[in-house]
N, C-alpha and C positions, 0 to 999 in steps of 0.2 A: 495693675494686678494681672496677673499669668492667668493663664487657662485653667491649667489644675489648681488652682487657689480659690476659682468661684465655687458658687454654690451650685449644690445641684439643679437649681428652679432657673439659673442661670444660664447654666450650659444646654440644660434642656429647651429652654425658650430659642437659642444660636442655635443648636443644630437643627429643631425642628419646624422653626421660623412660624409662630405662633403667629395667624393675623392679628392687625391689632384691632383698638376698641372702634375706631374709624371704619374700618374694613365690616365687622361685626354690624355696625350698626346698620351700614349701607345695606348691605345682605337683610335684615332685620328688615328693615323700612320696603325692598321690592318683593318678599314674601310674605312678611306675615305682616298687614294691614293694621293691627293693633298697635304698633310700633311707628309707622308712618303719622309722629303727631307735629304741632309747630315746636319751634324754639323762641320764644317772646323774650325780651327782653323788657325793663324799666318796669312802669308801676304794672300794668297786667302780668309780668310774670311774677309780683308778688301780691298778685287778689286771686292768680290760678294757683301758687302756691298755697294760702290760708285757706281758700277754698276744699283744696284737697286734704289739707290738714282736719279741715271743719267734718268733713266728709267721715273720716275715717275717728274723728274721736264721737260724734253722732252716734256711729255703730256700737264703739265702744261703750259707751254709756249703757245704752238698749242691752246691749249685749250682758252686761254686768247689772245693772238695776232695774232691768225687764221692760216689754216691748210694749210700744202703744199699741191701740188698735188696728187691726190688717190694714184699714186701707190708709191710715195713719202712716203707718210706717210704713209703707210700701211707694206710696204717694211722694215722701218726704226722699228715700234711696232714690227713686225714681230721678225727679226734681233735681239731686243733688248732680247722679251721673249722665242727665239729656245735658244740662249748661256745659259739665266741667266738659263733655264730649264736644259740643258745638264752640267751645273756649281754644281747645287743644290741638281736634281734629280738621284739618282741610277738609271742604269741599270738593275738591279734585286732587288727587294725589302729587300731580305737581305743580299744584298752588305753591306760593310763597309760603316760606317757614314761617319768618321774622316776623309778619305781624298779623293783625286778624280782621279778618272780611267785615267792612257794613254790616253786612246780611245776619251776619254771625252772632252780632251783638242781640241784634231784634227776636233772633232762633235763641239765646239764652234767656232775654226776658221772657219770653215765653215757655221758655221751660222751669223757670222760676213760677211762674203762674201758673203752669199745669201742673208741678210741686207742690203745691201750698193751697191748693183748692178745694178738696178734700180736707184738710186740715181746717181754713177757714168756715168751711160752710159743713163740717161732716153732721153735727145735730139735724139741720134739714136736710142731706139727703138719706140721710139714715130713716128718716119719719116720709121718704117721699113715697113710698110702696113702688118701685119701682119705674115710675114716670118722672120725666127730666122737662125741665125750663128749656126756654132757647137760649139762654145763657150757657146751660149745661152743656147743651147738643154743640154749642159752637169750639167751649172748653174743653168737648171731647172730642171732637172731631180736629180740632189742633192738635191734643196727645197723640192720635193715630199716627198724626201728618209726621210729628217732631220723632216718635217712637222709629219710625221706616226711614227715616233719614238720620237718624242718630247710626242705627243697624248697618246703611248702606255705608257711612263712615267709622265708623269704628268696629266693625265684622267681616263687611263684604256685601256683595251685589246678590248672591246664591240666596243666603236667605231670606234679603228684602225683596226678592222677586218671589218666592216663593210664597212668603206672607202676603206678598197683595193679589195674587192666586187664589189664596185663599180667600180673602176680603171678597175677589170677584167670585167666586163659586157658592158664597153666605149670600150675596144682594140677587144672581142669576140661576139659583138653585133648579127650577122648574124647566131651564133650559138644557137642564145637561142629561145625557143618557141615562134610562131608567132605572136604570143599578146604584148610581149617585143623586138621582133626582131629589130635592126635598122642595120645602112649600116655599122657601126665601125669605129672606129678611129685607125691610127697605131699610132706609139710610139713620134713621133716628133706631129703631131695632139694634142695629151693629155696633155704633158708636155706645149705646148702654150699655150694651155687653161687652163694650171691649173696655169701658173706664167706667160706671159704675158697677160693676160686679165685680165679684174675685173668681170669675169665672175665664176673662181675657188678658190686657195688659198684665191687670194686679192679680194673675193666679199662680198657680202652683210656683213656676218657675220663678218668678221672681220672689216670691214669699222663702224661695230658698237661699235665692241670690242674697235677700236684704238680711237673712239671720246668720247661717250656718255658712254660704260662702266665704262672703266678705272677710270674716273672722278668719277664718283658715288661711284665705290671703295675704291678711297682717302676717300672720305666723310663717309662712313661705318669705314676705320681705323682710321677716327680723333676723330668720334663718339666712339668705342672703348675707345680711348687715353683719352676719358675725362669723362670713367668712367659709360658712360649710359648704356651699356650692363648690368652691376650688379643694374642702377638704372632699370632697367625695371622685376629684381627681387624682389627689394624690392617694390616699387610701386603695383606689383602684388600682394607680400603678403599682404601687406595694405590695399588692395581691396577688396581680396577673401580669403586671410590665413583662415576667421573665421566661412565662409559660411559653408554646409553641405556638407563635402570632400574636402575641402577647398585643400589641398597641391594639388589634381588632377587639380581644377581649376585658382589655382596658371602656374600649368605647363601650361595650353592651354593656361591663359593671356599673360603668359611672351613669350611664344613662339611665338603667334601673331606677339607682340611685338620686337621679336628678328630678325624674318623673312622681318621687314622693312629695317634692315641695312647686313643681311647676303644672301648668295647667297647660302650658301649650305646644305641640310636637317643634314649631319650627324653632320657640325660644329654646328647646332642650336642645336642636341640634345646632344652631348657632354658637350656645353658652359652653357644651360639651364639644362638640365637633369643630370650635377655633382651635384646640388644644390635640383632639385626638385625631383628625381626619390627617392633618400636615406629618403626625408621627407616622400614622400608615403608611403612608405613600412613600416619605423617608424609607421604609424598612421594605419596602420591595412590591405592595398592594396596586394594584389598577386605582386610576385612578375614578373610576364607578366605582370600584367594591369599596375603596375606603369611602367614598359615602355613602353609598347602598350599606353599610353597614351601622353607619351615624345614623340615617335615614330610618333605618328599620328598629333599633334597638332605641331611639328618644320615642317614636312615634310610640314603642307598647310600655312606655314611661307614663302612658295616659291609663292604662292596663295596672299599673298597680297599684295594690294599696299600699299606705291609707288612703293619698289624697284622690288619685283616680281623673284628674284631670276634673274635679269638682263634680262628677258626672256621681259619684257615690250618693252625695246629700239628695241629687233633686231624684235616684232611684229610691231611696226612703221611702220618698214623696207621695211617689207614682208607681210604686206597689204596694202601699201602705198594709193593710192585716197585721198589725204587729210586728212587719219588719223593725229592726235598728239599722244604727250605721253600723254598729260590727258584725252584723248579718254578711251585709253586704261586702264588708272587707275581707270578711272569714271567708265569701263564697267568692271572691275572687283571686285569693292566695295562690290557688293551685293551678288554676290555668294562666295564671301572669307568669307562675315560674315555670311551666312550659312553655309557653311563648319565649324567654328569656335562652332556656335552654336548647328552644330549635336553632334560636340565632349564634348561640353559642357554638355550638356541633359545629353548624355549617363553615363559620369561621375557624373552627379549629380544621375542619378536611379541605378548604380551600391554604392554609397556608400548610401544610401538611405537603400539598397537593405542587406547591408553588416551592417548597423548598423555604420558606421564611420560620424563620428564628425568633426567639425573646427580645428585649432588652438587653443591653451588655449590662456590665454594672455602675460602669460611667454615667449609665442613662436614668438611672434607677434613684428615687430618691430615698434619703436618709431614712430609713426603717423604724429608725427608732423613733424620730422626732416626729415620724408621722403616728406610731400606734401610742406618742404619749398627746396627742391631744385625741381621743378617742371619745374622750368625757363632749367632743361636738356634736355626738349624736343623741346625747343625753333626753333634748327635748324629742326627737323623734322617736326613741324609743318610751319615753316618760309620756306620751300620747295613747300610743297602742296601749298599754300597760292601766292607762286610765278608763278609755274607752272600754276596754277589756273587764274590767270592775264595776262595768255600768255607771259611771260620770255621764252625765250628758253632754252631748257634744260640745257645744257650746263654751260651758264650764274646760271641758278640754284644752279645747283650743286656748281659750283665756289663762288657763295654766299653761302650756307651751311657750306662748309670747315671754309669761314670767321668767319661766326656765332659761329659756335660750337669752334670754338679758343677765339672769342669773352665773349661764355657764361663761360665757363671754367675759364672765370680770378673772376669772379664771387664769388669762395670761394678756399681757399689757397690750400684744397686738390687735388682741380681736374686742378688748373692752371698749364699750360701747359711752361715748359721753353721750350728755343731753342731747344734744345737735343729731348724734347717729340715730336715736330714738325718733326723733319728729322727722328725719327724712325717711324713715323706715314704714312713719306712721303716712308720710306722701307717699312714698312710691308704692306701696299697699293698694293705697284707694288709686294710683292710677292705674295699674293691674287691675280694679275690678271695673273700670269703667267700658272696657269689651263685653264684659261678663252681665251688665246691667244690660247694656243694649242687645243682650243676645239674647236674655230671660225675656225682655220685654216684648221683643217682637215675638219670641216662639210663643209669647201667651198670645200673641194673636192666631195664630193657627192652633193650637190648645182650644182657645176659645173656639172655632169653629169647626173643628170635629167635634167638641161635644156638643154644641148646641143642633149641627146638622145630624151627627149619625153617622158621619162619613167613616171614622177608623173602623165598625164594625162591616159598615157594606162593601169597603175594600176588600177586610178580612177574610170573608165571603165570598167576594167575587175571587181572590186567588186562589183559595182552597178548591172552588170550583173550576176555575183553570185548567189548577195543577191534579183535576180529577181525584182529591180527597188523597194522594200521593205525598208520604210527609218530605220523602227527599226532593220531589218537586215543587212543592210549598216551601223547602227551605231555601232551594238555588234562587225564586223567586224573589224572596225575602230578602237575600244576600245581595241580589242586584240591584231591589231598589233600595236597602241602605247602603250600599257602595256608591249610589247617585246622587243619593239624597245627602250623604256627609262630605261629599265633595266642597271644598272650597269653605266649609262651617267647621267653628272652632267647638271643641269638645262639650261645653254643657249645649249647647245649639245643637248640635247633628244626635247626639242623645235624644233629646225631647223631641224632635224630628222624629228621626225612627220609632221611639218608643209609641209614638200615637198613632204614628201610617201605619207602620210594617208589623212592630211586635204583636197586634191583635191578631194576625193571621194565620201566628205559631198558638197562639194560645185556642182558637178555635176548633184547631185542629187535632191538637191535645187533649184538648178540655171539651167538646163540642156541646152545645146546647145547655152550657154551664153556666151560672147567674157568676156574674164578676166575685162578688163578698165568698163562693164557696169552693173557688177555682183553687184546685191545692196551691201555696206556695210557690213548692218544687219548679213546679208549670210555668207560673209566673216568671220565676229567676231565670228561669233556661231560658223562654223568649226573652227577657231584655238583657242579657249578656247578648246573645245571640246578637241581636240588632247593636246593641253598643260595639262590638267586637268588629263589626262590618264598617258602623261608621266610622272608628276611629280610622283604620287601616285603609279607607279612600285618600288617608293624607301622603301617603305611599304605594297610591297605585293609581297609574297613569291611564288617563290624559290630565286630568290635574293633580299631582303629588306634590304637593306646595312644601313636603319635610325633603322629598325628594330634589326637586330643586334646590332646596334653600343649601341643600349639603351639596349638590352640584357646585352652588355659588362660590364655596368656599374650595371644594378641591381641584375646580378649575374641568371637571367632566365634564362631557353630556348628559343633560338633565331626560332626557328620553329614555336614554339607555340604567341610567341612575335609577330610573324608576324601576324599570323592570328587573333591576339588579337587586333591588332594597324587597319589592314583591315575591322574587323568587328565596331570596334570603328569610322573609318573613312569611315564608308559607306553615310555619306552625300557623299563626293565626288567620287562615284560612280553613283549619282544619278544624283547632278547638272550639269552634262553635258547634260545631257536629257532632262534638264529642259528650258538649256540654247539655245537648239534647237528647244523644240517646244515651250517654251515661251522667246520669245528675248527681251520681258520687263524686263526681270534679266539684262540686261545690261546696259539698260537706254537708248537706242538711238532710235529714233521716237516713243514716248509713253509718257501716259501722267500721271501727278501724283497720280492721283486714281489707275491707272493702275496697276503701281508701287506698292504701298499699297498693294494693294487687293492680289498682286502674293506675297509678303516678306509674310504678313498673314498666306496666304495658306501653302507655303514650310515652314516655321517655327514651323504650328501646325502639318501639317505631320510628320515634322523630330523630334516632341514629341512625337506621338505616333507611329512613327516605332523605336523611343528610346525606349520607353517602352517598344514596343515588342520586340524586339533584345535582350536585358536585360533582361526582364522577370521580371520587377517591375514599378509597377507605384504609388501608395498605399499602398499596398500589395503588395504580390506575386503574377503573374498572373496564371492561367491555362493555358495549351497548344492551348486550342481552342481561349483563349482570345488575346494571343499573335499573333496568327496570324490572328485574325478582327481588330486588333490596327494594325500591319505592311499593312493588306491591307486599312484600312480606309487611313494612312498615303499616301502612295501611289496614292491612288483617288484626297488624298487633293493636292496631288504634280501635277499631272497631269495634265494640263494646258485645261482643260474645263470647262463652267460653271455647267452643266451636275454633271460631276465626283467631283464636289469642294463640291456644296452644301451635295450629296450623303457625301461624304468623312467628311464634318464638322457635317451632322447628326450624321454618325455613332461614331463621334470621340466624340459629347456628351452622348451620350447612354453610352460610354465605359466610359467617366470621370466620371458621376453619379454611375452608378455602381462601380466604383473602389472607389469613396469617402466615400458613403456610407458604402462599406462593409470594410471599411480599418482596425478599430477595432476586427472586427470576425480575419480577416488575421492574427493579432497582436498574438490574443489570441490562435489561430492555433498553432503559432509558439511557444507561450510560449510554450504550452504543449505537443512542442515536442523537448524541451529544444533546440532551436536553439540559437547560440549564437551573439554576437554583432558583432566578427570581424573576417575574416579569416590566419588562419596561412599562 
């Protein structure tokens, strides 16, 4: 078969030399740790296989004909994902694949037994008032052991050290500076609070993990199974392949897009950026920018709704007052799609800037055949739409799964037989088994901030720090959730920050304020804030693990990757500021002009601090232009009328001037022989 006789997905894959699944995984397995599992072969990989089928129809049952009791079901999820962890996960990352450690066996019976213990015994300890056997205290004090070691293999090292931080700071309370001091807990204290109560292990976060997560996750691997992952690349190229830099704005669409059904920055940029990063570079991009650009645009994939990187469900949680989940999606609409559109901009003035082109048409696939399977997005629109009408969540999700089963029969390649459905129903529950171990340990730190005190005497001691200063309360804030989300996967660096840092916004806010009467408003703004920080330590160096992973594949420096993807993703350094001193980014008490007027404002700013970041708007800027374009930006961002109007003046003076003189720029450049595209 000739050249011009292939398909378009054909030609596309030869010129732009796609890595393959081998490549993928590799990159997978030394970034992102959730990924790093064995390959078993013979009868354990088919008791890890039933296992995980068991796993994920459990949920479903619950999910559909309602939940046992909390610590029933939390006990039983728990149980289910310490084994299949300790089954799948090494102990050392370069352990043997192929088969499974001694040790391993005896850490899964064991997590069957801290599984099923509660379940066996729940009538006595339900009647115990609070005091445990030595039986208890030993069955608890193994969960702790199995919980911190599930964590360290299937999350990471960040936050199993930080939880046993905390463990030590619960037992040495009286030792520590007077500002954190409290009375301590001994050793039988700790272990009750962290596995008989739902106040540690079995709290909040996992009680989100075991309903609301897990469920969405099926729905993420069914959507997979029927193909819309690769449709949400072609649809992008269809869209933007032809624009000015098209393959960069390829990446930001699809990533958007990808970030609705994944939960993790590095899978978004390995699954999007095998495809898009090789186009970039093909078309004339650095080889940093086209991953600083993968890098920056999967990472704020955690940033949108609905799914939110699973981080939506456990804010419900832990802002409760009548929040919903479409609260929360409605309030984070408007700064996802700034954040989207700062990455956008910038990418449009760096190939602008560089002289880079669209797509030809050769490169482009069949238009037609991609906008007539459209009906793919069926279930993720038929989601919103439900949510939206107040379904519970729940209910949602369990309608989605139907749906996207439903749309799939729709055309012979993406119809799903029985077989596609039960690996859909595996690879589900192996996706949530990072997600188990990440709720679990963070209810260990959960558990001891609330039992010590410690999220309000931190809050307190920053504010007074930061001398009652909210801009110095916030850089505060931002630092330590930029430390603390380091290295931790999205619902983990969440519940992280929301317990350290977010009280520190709210004290300050809100001061002297009983939790139950703290407006709303107050609420949402510190835990965006702190969500917003942690996510975006996964692209900002010394550990950028999205950064990296997108170094891995386009063959950059992962250093420099970093600070490329940071500087590209400097909308979301900004919208958290935004989201604080103007809470009309969220939508809750404000009215539609309002609305307008503030989307307006951040959108022209985050054009002219694109431009001045870049260094091109027109032309090529001069130094001094660049920085009256980043401060006009700035002014327009800053939520006064004052600074809006000032910020939209200066921001015309600098458009007419850069329009005007764009030609002179042009002719500059000829004649100093600058070229179209960079090596």
């Amino acid at each position: 078969m000739t050249t011009q006789h292939k398909s378009n997905n054909e030609v596309k894959n030869e010129e732009f030399e796609q890595i393959s699944a081998e490549e993928q995984q590799a990159i997978l397995e030394k970034y992102d740790i959730e990924s790093n599992v064995r390959n078993i072969s013979g009868i354990m990989k088919h008791v890890i296989f039933f296992g995980l089928l068991a796993f994920s129809l459990f949920q479903l049952y619950t999910a559909i004909f309602g939940q046992f009791p909390a610590q029933i079901q939390r006990t039983i999820h728990l149980g289910f994902g310490l084994t299949l962890i300790f089954l799948l996960f090494p102990a050392r990352k370069k352990a043997a694949k192929h088969k499974i450690a001694w040790f391993d066996y005896i850490l899964a019976i064991l997590s069957i037994v801290v599984g099923s213990y509660w379940t066996m015994n729940y009538t006595e300890l339900i009647n115990s008032n609070g005091t445990i056997t030595q039986m208890d205290f030993i069955v608890g004090s193994i969960a702790v052991v199995l919980v911190l070691e599930a964590a360290r293999r299937a999350v990471g090292l960040p936050i199993t050290i930080i939880a046993i931080c905390f463990l030590i700071y619960a037992y040495f309370g009286p030792y520590f500076p007077a500002f954190m001091a409290h009375r301590g807990q001994d050793f039988e204290s700790i272990v009750n609070l962290m596995y008989f109560t739902t106040d540690g292990i079995f709290g909040t976060p996992i009680s989100v993990s075991a309903t609301f997560i897990f469920v969405f996750l099926l729905f993420g691997a069914f959507l997979v199974k029927t193909g819309v992952g690769q449709y949400f690349n072609d649809l992008a190229v269809a869209l933007a392949g032809k624009l000015i830099g098209g393959p960069a704005k390829v990446a930001v669409f699809s990533s958007a897009l990808q970030g609705m059904i994944s939960g993790s920055s590095v899978a978004n940029v390995v699954t999007s950026g095998s495809y898009t990063i090789p186009m970039m570079k093909k078309l004339g991009y650095r080889k940093e920018f086209a991953g600083a650009v993968e890098a920056a645009a999967s990472t704020g994939g955690q940033l949108m709704p609905p799914i939110m990187g699973a981080a939506a469900f456990l804010m419900v949680e832990f802002i409760g007052r009548g929040i919903t989940y479409w609260d929360i999606a409605k309030a984070a609409a408007i700064p996802a799609l700034l954040y989207f559109t700062g990455i956008w901009i910038m990418t449009h003035f760096e190939a602008k800037r560089v002289g880079l082109r669209g797509l030809r048409d050769d490169q482009m696939p069949n238009r037609r055949e991609v906008f007539k399977k459209i009906y793919l997005l069926l279930p993720i629109i038929a989601i919103i739409v439900l949510m939206l009408t107040g379904t519970p969540v729940m209910h949602a999700a369990l309608y989605g799964i139907l749906i996207s089963i439903g749309v799939a029969m729709f055309d012979k390649e993406t119809r799903l037989k029985p077989m596609d459905i039960i690996d859909a129903l595996v690879e589900g529950a192996r996706t949530a088994l990072g997600v188990v171990a990440a709720t679990a340990c963070a209810g260990i730190i959960v558990g001891v901030v609330v039992k010590t005190g410690l999220g309000l005497s931190l809050a307190n001691s920053l504010v007074e720090l930061a001398g009652g200063s909210i801009i110095l309360t916030l850089i505060f804030v931002m630092i330590a959730s930029l430390i603390l989300g380091m290295g931790a996967p999205t619902t983990a660096n969440y519940v992280i920050t929301s317990t350290i840092a977010a009280p520190a916004i709210v004290a300050l806010l809100a001061p002297n304020t009983p939790q139950e009467l703290v407006p709303v408003v107050v609420l949402l703004s510190a835990h965006f804030f702190v969500f917003y920080f942690g996510i975006i330590a996964d692209i900002t160096p010394p550990v950028a693990l999205a950064a990296f992973a997108a170094s891995g594949i386009s063959g950059g420096d992962p250093i420099k990757t970093g600070v490329n993807s940071a500087k590209l993703a400097i909308a979301a350094f900004i919208i958290p500021y935004m989201i604080v001193f103007s809470p009309a980014l969220l939508m809750i008490d404000t009215t539609v002009p309002q609305i307008l007027w503030v989307v307006f404002t951040a959108v022209t700013g985050m054009v002219a601090i694109g431009a001045g970041v870049i260094g091109y708007w027109y032309r090529k800027m001069l130094w001094f232009e660049r920085i009256i374009s980043i401060a006009a930006g700035l002014l327009l961002i800053y939520p006064e009328k004052f600074s809006d109007w000032a910020g939209l003046a200066i921001f015309i003076v600098m458009f007419v001037i850069q329009y005007v003189t764009q030609h002179k720029g042009d002719s500059d450049d000829n004649q100093n022989g600058k070229t179209s595209a960079i090596a």
